[in-house]
N, C-alpha and C positions, 0 to 999 in steps of 0.2 A: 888827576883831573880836578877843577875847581867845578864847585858846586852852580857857579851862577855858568858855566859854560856847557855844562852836562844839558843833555838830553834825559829829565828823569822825570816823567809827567806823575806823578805820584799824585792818588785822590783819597779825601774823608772816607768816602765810602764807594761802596762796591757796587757796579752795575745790579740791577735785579734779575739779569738774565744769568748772572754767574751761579752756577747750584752746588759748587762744595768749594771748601776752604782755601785750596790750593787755586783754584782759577780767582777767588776774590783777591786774595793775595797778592798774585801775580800783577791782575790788574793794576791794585790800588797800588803794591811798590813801583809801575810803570816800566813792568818788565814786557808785558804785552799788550796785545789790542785785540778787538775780535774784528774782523773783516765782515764774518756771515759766519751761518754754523757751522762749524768746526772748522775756522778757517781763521787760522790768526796772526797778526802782524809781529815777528819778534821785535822790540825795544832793543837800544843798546845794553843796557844791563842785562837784559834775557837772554841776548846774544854773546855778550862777555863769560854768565853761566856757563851757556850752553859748548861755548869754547873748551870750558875748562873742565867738562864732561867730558867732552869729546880726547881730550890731551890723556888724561887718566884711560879712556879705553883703548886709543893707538896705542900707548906705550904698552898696556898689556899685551895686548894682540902681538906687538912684536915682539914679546918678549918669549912667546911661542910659536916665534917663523912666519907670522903672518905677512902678507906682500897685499898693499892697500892697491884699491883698482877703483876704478868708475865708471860706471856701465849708464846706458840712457835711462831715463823717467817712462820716457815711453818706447814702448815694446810691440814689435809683428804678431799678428793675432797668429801666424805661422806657428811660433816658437808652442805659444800656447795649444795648438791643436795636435803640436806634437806629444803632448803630455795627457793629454784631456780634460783640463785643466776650463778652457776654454767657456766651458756650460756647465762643468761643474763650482766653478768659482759664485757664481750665481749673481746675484743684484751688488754685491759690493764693489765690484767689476767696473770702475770707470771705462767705460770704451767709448770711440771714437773711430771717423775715419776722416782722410785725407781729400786733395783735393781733385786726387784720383781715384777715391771710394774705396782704397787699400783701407784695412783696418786694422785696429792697436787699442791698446791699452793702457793704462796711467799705472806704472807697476806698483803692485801691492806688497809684492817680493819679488826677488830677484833666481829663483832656482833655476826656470829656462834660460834668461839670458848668459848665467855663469857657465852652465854645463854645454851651453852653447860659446863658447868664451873657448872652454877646456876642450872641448872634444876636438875641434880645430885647428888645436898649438901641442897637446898633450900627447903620443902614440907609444911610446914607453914606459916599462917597468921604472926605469933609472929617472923618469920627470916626476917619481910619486916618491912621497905623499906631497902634496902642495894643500897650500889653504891660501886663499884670495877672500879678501875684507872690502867692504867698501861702508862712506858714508853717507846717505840721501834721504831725500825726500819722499814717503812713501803717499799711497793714494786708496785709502776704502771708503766706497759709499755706504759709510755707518749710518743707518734708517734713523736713530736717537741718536746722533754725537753730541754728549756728556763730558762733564768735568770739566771743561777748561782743554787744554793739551791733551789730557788723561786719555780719552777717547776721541780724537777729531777726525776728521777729513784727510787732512793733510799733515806728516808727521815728518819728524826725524828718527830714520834708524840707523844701525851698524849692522847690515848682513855679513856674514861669513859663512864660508862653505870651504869644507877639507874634501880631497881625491884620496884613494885608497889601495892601493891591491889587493888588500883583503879586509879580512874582519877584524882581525887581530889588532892590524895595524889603527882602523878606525878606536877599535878598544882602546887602544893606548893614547890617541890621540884625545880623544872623546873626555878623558880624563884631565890632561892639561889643559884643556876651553875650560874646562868644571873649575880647576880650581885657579884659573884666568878671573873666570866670571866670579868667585869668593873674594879675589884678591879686590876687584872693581867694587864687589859690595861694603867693605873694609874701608877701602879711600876715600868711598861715598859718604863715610860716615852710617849707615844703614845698621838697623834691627831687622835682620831678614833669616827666611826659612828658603832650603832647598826641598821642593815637593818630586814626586811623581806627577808625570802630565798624560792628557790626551793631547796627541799630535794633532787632530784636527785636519784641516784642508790642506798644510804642508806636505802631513804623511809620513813613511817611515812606523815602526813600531814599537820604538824606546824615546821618550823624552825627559827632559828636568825641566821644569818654570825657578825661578829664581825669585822668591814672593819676599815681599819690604812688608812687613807688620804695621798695619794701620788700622783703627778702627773701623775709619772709614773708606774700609779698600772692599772694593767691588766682588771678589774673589771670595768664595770662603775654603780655607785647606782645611784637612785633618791630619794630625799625627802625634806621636807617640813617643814619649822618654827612650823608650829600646831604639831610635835613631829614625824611625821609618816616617815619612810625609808625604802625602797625595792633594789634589786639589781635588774639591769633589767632584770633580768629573770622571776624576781617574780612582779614586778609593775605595778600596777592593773593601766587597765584603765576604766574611766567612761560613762558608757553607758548615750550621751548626747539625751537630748529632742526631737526628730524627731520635724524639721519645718515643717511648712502648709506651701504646693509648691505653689506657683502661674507658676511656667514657664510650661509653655506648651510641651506634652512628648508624640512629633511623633511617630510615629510608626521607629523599626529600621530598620538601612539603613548597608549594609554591602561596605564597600571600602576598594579598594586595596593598600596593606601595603606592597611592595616589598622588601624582604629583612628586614625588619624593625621588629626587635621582642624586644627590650625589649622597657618598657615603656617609660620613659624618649624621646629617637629617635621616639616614634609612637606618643606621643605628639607637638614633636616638629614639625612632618610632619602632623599634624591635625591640627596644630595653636592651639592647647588646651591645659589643666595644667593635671601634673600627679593627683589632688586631683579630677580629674573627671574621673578616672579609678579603673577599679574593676581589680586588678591584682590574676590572676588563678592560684594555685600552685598545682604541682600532687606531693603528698606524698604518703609512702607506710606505712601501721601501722599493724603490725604483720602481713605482707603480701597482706593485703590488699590496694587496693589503695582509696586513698580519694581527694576530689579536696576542696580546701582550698582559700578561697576569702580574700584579705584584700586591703584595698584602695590604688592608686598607689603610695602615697608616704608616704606608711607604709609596713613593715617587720613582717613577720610570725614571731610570738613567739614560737620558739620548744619544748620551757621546758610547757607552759601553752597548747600547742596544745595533747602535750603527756599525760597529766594531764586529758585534757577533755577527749581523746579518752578512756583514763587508757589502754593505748597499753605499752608492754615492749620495743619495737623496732619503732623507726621511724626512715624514712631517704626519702630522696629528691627520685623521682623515676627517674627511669634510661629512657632516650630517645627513648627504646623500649615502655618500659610501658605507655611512654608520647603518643606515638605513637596509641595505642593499646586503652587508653583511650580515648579521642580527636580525632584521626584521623590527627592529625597536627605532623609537626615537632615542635621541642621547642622554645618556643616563641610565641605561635600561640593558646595558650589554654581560653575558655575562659566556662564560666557556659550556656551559651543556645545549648541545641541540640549539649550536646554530646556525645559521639560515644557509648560509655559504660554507663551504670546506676552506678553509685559509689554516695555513700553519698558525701555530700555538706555541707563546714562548712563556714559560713561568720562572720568577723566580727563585731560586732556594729557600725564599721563607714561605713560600705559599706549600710547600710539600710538610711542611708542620703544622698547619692549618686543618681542626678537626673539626666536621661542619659546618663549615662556611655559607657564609650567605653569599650569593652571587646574584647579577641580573639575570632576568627570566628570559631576555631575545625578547619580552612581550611589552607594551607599554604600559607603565605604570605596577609592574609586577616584576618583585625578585624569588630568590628558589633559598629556602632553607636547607641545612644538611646535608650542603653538599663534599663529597670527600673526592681529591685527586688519586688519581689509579681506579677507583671504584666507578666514578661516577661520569669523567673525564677523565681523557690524555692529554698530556705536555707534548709535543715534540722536540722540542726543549727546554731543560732545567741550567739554568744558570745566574750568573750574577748579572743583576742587571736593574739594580736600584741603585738609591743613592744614599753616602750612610747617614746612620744619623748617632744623636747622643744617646749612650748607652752601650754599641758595639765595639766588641772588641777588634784589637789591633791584627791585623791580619797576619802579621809575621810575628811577635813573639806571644799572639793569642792569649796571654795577661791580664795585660792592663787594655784600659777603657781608653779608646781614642778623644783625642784632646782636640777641640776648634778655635779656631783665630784666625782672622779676617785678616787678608791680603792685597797687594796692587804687585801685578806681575810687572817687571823692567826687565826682565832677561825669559831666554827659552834656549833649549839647545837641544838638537833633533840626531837619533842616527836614522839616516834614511834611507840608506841600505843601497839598491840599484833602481828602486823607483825611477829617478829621473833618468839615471845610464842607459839605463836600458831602452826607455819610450825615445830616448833621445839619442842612442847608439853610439854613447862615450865610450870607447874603450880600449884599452891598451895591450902592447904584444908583451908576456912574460920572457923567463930568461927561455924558455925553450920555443919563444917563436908563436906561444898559443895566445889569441887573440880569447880576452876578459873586458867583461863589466868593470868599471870601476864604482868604487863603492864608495858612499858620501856621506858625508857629515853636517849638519848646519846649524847655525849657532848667530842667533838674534839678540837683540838690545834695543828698547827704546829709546831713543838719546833725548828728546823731547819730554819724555814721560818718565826718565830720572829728575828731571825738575820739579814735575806734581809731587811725587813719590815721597821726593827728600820732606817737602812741607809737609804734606800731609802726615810726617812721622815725627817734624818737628820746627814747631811754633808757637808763640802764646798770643796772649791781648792784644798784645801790641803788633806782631806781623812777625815775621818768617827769623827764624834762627838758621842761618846756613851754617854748615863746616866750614872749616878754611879750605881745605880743596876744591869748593864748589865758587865759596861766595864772588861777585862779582867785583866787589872792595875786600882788601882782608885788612883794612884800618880807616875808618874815617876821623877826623881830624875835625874837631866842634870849639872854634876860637867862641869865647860868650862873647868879644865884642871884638868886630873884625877891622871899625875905626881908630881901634886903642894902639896906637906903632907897636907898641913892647908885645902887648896879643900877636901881631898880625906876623913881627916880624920873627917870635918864636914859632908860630904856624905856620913859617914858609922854610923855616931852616928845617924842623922836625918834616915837612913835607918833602924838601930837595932830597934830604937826608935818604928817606924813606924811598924817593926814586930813583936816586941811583943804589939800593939796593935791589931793585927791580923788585918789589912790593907795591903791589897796586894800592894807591891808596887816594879817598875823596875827600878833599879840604873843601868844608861847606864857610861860605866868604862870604854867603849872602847876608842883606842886611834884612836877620831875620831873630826876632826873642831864640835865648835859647830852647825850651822849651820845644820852639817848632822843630830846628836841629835835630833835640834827641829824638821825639816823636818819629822823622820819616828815616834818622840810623837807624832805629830800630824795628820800623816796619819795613824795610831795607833788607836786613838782615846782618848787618855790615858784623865782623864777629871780634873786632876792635874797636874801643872807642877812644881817643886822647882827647880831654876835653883842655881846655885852656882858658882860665880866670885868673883876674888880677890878684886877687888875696894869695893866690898858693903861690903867682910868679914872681910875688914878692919877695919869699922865700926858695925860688929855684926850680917850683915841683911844678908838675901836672899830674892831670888826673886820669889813672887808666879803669878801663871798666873792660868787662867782658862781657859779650850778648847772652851768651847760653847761661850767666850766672848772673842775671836779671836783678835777681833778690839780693844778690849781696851786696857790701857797701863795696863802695871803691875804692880803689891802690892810689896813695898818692909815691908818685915817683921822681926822681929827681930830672929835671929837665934834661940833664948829658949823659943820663941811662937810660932814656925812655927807648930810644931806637934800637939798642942791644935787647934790651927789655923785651920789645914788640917782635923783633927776629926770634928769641929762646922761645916764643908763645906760640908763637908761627910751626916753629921748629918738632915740639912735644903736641900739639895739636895733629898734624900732619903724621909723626909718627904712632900716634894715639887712634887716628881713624875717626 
């Protein structure tokens, strides 16, 4: 492609509405647009990317049997109320109806429509195991959509979903997506970690997220040299040895806490540390309220509290209900003698807690001294914070878990009969007996490998892509594109280069070089042939590489540059 015919709106600077690296980027190289919030226009260069993302995930997929399919955007609110799914999904839920008041949905994932796909074609032992891939458009009403692509409205994925006859068989499977999805992070070029996840709204009770190491990633994982990683949603903590107390555990003393509710200020006005407080949390879980213990300078885990309770719904309760439980305003709540009987969840670290201070149930008043088992009961003890620095690793209980911020591109789910089941997929074995079949599901951003890659690598000047991404893998910068001998070795080196089927952007504008290098480089283009009279006097041109910014440049002889730029291509690509 020549430069003065490209579609490349490339700008100085970045909208103000862009908030992280990867959306300025994007913009300024005129890879995208933004329509409205989270809603954005791919560019040709965004979309040449996005091709060559996509090319890198089919080829995996099939390299583990996968058979690509296309199911609609929009979906029967039917399929969904088969699942229940429906009102559990909750506000992110594009919905809509028809001109018949039928209703649907803007699919957010595809689990109903596939296993409704399957259950219909599928009735045999002998049609499993299958897996069906598709790649689309997806649709969440993100309440904040952020980043650029990262979080929008409207995305590109890769669903896939494996059929089963059993467990085993998913077991096996389960492992070939796993190291599908290594081999996709490899080509990407990626610094990434494989975590432990919470499934979340998908479901199922075993996940991997596939996290790209970024400072600036949304996520934060934890893990451990001995091989173990969780995201903290899922990072188990270890229920430690309760110590033999020697300190001596008055009976409790109740003092006045004016104004003073959260923990931090009620310790600071006790002279005591937040690790000697039981901090009381009223949650509501499918309506009901529960009161939630975790030590004061520890955080409710939601995804692990939702998990224990197996509620569809939680959320913080409202200062009525605070009200109604406790007897206090908020701030003020604490586990003895309170108002209402609600189950009681603590903890592991709150049962090592010797005289605690808690909320009194009364306003403006906490309770010193207080001890679990003596004073209160749990109804239950479990994990159910979130870790933090200092905890050890939960499996080789060692070493100290390690943190680093992540952006998830990949997830991959077993999800057992959930869907078979509410959706009655299922198959006759060899002996005739009708089974569940049993699934698998296995996700990818395809939009949000674009952020991912920047946000992991670029400098000053704009985006450094790999070659298996970039949208040119050679640009082509004549310094004077009126000079015949420039123009006409820039068109031989450019034929050359396409009929090796090497993309490549010969910029011909009548432009300083200077501007040239500037927008190859905020471009990302990961070749550079630059072309001046001094060196073509002597035969050479000039090669550079993007990712090696700082160094000086090759000069190469004009009738090797094309072999030249192919070997780079070549040990790039099998380099990752």
């Amino acid at each position: 492609m020549y430069f003065s015919k490209a579609f490349i709106p490339t700008l100085k600077e970045a909208p103000s509405d862009m908030d992280n690296i990867s959306a300025k980027l994007m913009v300024r190289s005129g890879m995208i647009r933004k329509l409205a919030s989270g809603f954005f226009e791919l560019l040709p260069t965004g979309l040449k990317t996005l091709e060559n993302v996509i090319t890198i995930i089919r080829e995996e997929m099939d390299n583990i049997d996968g058979q690509e399919v296309r199911l609609p955007l929009l979906l029967p609110k039917d399929l969904w109320i088969e699942t229940g799914r429906w009102n559990v999904y909750g506000k992110e839920l594009f919905r809509l109806k028809d001109r018949k008041d039928a209703e649907f949905c803007l699919a957010p994932t595809h689990e109903e429509g596939i296993t409704n796909v399957v259950r219909n074609d599928v009735s045999s032992y002998r049609q499993l195991p299958l897996m069906l891939y598709q790649f689309g458009m997806k649709f969440r009403d993100e309440i904040r959509p952020r980043f650029g692509v990262m979080r929008a409205r409207e995305f590109m994925m890769k669903d896939a979903y494996s059929f089963h006859a059993d467990e085993a068989d998913l077991e096996k499977y389960y492992k070939r997506v796993y190291e599908a999805y290594e081999n996709i992070c490899k080509r990407c070029g990626f610094k990434y970690r494989v975590v432990e996840a919470s499934s979340g709204a998908i479901g199922g009770n075993f996940s991997h997220e596939f996290m790209v190491l970024a400072d600036t990633g949304e996520e934060e994982i934890a893990w451990c040299s001995c091989g173990y990683g969780a995201n903290s949603e899922k990072a188990e903590c270890i229920k430690y040895e309760k110590k033999e107390n020697s300190e001596p555990m008055p009976e409790m003393e109740e003092v006045f806490t004016p104004n003073i509710g959260s923990v931090a200020d009620v310790a600071k006005f006790l002279s005591s540390t937040e690790r000697k407080f039981i901090k009381t949390m009223i949650y509501v879980a499918d309506g009901a309220p529960v009161a939630v213990l975790v030590r004061g300078d520890h955080d409710v885990n939601e995804s692990k509290l939702q998990s224990l309770l197996g509620c569809n719904e939680l959320e913080l309760a409202s200062p009525e209900i605070i009200q109604e439980v406790t007897g206090a305003k908020v701030g003020f709540a604490g586990p003895v003698n309170l108002k209402k009987q609600v189950k009681i969840l603590a903890d592991y670290a709150v049962e090592n807690i010797v005289n605690a201070v808690v909320g009194a149930n009364k306003d403006d008043k906490h309770i010193k001294n207080v001890n679990i088992n003596r004073d209160f009961k749990a109804d239950i003890t479990a994990d159910i914070r979130t870790v933090v620095k200092g905890d050890l690793c939960p499996r080789c209980k060692k070493e100290k878990l390690q943190f680093s911020r992540g952006i998830e591109i990949g997830h991959v789910f077993k999800l057992g009969t959930k869907y078979s089941k509410s959706m009655k997929a299922t198959y006759l074995d060899a002996q005739g007996k009708e089974n569940f079949m049993i699934m698998g599901c296995y996700g990818i951003g395809v939009t949000r490998i674009l952020a991912a890659t920047i946000e992991q690598s670029y400098d000053e000047n704009g985006i450094i892509w790999p070659v298996s991404l970039a949208p040119y893998k050679v640009s082509i910068v004549p310094v004077d594109f009126n000079n015949e001998a420039i123009k006409k070795t820039a068109e031989e080196i450019y034929k050359q280069l396409k009929k090796d089927k090497i993309e490549v952007l010969l910029d011909d504008r009548d432009e300083r070089a200077g501007i040239k290098f500037k927008d190859a480089d905020l471009m990302g283009i990961p070749f550079r042939i630059t072309i001046g009279e001094k060196n073509l006097k002597d035969g050479n041109v000039e090669f550079k590489a993007r990712k090696d910014d700082k160094t000086k440049a090759e000069i190469i002889k004009t009738d090797k540059i094309v072999e030249y730029i192919k070997s780079k291509i070549q040990e790039s690509l099998k380099n990752g």
